[in-house]
C-alpha positions, 0 to 999 in steps of 0.5 A: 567413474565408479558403478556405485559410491560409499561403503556396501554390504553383500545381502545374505538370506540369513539376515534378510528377514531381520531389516523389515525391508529397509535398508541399513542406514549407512549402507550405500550399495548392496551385492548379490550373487544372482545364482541365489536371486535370479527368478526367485519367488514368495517371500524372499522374492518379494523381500529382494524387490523391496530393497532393490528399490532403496539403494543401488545393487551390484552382482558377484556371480559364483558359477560362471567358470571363466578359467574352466574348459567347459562352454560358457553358460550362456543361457545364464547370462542372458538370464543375468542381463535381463535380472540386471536390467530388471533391477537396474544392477549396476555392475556384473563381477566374477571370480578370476578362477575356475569352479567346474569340471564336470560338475560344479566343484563348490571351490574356486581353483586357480586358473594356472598363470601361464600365458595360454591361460590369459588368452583363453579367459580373456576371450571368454570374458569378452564374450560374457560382456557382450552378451551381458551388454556392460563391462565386467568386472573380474576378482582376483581370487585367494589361491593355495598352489599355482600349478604350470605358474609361468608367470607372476600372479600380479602379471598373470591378473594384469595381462588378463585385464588388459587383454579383456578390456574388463574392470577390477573388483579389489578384494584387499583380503585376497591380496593379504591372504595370499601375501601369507600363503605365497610370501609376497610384499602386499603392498607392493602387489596392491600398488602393481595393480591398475587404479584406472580399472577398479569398479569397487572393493571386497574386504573380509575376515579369513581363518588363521590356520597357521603362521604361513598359511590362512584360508579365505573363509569371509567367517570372522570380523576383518583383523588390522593389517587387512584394514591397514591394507585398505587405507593404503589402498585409498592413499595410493589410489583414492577412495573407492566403493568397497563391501562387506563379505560375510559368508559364515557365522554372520552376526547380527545386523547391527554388528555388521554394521560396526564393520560397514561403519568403519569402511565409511569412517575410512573412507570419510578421513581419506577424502577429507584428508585429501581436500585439505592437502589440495587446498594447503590447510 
């Protein structure tokens, strides 16, 4: 059972302000990254309360460095327990990467895909759920070099959700991206992947850098093969959750709108498509 239902949009500071706190009508869950709201005050503060209170929220964490040598952080996560707890967030997902070294490196670099590695972050994933007290879900993550690869990508994310026992947060532009940058068939990669884990979906644009190589920016409006690779996921594994990212160059509401409208649309014509197959009409 998914932690949310429909089509979400990941609540960003820049446009806070502009809902007057409410909610947009066709959003059915939000995202927060709780580095950005976890204790805090005065406007904004009061702004987050008011929108937690209309709709479901899920957190996609920024810093928590699974893949990473460092300790983990584990004063946060009792701080994101208690801000989930406090706000009735419905799930917890991070980057399957890593993003600190002495310092935190403002990137998400890849964790190299060897067996090693699926053991260590597999471990460290367990231990974030039990101080969390829920059931994680992990990103997979764009990526440009695999340094020390031994194994496959999709083996590599594979072996880490089974040996964590953890949940799936599907970002179908990662999956496209990367298919450009390591010429991979996406649709093979997506339907390797384990259905039964999914909590909900991420979709977004990215930047064309060249013909081989795109850069994961969440900077621009979605192009078609990203939202074909999307329908494809909903035939192949039925509808689930999924959110607008939109980092950069964030438009107005209302067009972003546009954007969550159509992942509502899709998902509507899947489902309906689906019951008339069940039913022979």
């Amino acid at each position: 059972m998914y932690p949310v239902t429909g089509a979400g949009l990941g609540l960003r500071r820049a446009f806070i302000g502009s809902l007057a706190g409410r909610i947009p009508s066709g959003v059915d869950f939000m995202e927060v990254a709780p580095e950005n709201w976890i204790d805090v005050g005065g406007r904004y503060g009061r702004q987050f309360e008011e929108l937690a209170r209309q709709a479901p929220f899920v957190c996609h964490g920024l810093s928590l460095n699974l893949g990473g040598v460092a300790p983990l952080d584990e004063a946060f996560l009792h701080r994101v327990r208690q801000f989930m707890d406090i706000f009735d967030i419905r799930c917890y997902s991070e980057h399957l990467s890593y993003c600190g070294d002495e310092g935190h490196l403002y990137d998400l670099m890849p964790i190299p895909f060897t067996g090693e590695a699926v053991r260590y972050v597999a471990d460290r994933i367990k231990r974030v759920q039990d101080i969390v007290g829920r059931r994680m879900a992990i990103e997979n993550v764009s990526y440009y070099a695999a340094p020390g690869q031994e194994m496959p990508e999709i083996e590599f994310i594979n072996a880490v959700l089974e040996t964590a026992d953890c949940d799936l947060l599907l970002d179908i532009n990662n999956i496209y991206v990367n298919s450009i940058n390591h010429r991979y068939d996406p649709l093979q990669f997506l339907e390797a992947l384990p259905g039964k884990r999914i909590a909900y979906a991420h979709i977004a644009g990215h930047y064309h850098e060249a013909e081989d190589l795109r850069v994961d920016t969440h900077g621009s409006d979605i192009i078609d093969p990203v939202w074909i690779l999307l329908q494809d996921a909903y035939r192949h594994f039925g509808v689930f959750p999924t959110l607008l990212e939109r980092d950069f160059n964030i438009p107005a509401v209302p067009e972003l709108m546009r954007e969550v409208g159509r992942i509502a649309a899709m998902q509507s014509d899947h489902e309906l498509g689906a019951s008339h197959a069940a039913t022979g009409c």
